[in-house]
C-alpha positions in Angstrom: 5.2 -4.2 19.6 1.4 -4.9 19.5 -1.5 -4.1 18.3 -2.6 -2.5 15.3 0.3 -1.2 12.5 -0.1 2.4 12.7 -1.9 3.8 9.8 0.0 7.0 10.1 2.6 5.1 8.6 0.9 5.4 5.2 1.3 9.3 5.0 5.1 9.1 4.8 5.6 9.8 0.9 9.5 8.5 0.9 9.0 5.0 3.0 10.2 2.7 0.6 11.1 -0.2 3.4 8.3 -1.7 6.2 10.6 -4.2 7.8 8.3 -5.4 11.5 8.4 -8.9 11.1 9.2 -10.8 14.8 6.1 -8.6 16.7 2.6 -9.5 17.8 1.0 -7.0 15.7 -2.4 -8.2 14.9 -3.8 -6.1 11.9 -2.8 -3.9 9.5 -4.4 -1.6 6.9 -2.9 -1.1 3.7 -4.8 2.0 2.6 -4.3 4.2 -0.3 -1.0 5.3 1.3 2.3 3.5 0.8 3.2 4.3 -3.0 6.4 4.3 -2.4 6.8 1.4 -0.9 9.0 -1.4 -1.7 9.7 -4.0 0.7 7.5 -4.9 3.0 8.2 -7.7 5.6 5.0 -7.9 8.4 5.9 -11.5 9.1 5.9 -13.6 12.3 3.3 -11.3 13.6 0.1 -12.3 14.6 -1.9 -10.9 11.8 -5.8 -12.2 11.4 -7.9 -11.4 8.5 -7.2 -11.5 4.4 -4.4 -10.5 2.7 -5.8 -7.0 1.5 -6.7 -6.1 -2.1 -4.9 -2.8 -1.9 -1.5 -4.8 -1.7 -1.5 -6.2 -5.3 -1.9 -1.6 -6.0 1.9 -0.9 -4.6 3.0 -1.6 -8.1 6.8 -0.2 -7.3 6.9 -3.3 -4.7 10.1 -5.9 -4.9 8.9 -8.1 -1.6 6.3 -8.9 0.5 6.5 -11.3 3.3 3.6 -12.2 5.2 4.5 -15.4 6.5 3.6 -17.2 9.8 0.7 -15.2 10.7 -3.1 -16.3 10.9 -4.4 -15.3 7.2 -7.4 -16.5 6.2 -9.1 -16.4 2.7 -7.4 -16.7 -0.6 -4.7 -15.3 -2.5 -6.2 -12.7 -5.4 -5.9 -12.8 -9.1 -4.1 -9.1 -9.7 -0.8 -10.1 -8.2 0.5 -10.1 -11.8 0.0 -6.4 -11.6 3.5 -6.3 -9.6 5.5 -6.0 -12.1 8.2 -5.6 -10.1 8.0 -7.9 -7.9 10.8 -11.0 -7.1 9.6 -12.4 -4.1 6.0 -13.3 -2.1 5.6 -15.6 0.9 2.4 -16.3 2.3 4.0 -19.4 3.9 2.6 -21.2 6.9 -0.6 -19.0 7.2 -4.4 -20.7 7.0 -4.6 -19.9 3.4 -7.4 -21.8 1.2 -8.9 -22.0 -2.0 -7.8 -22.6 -5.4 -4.5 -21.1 -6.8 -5.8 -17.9 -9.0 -4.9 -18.9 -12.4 -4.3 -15.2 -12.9 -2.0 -14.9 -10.0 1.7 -13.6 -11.0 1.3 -15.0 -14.7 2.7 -11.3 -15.7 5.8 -10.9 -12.9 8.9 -11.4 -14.9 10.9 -10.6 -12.4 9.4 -12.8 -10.0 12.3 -15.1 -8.3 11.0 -16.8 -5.3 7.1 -17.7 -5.0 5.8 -19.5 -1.6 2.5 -20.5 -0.3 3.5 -23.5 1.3 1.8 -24.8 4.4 -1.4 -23.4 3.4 -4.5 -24.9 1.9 -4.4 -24.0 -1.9 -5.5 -26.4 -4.0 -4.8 -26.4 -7.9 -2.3 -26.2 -10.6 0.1 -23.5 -10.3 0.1 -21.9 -14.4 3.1 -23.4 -16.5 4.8 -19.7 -16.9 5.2 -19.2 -13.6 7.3 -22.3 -12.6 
């Protein structure tokens, strides 16, 4: 599969799973759709451009996988606002900035962090380790 991720996707009120990791999709848009959503694994794909705002809004997410893809930017400071969230990779992307000192201070649940093979810079907050 190729391309875009369809955004008709997003109108499906019950999709609590987006598993299409292992394609050579190439953007995605993570509109205002998607409240029920999950888990969502879009890694190994082929996606360019930052990791979108409206991610850090799917409060009812678990996981998010975005590894090896071409992500550029850096990671925001709302991530904490996932409340449910256990586990975020971001690994092997082109990643840069400083580590938001914000970022997943408030995810209690949070089990498994990774940003490796990126280029954040900083100290990663004390709670969070």
């Amino acid at each position: 599969l190729s391309g875009s991720i369809p955004s008709s996707l997003s109108t499906l009120p019950q999709l609590r799973l987006l598993e299409l990791q292992g394609n050579y999709f190439t953007s995605v848009l993570m509109n205002n759709g998607y409240s029920s959503l999950e888990y969502l694994d879009l890694g190994d794909n082929q996606i360019f451009g930052t990791i979108q705002y409206s991610i850090s809004r799917l409060d009812r997410l678990k996981f998010v996988s975005l590894r090896n893809n071409r992500l550029v930017g850096g990671l925001a400071d709302d991530y904490s606002l996932l409340a449910n969230l256990t586990e975020f990779d971001v690994s092997n992307n082109m990643l840069s900035g400083v580590f938001p000192v914000g970022a997943f201070s408030e995810n209690p649940k949070l089990q498994y962090l990774n940003v490796s093979r990126n280029n954040i810079a900083g100290p990663i907050a004390d709670n969070i380790m």
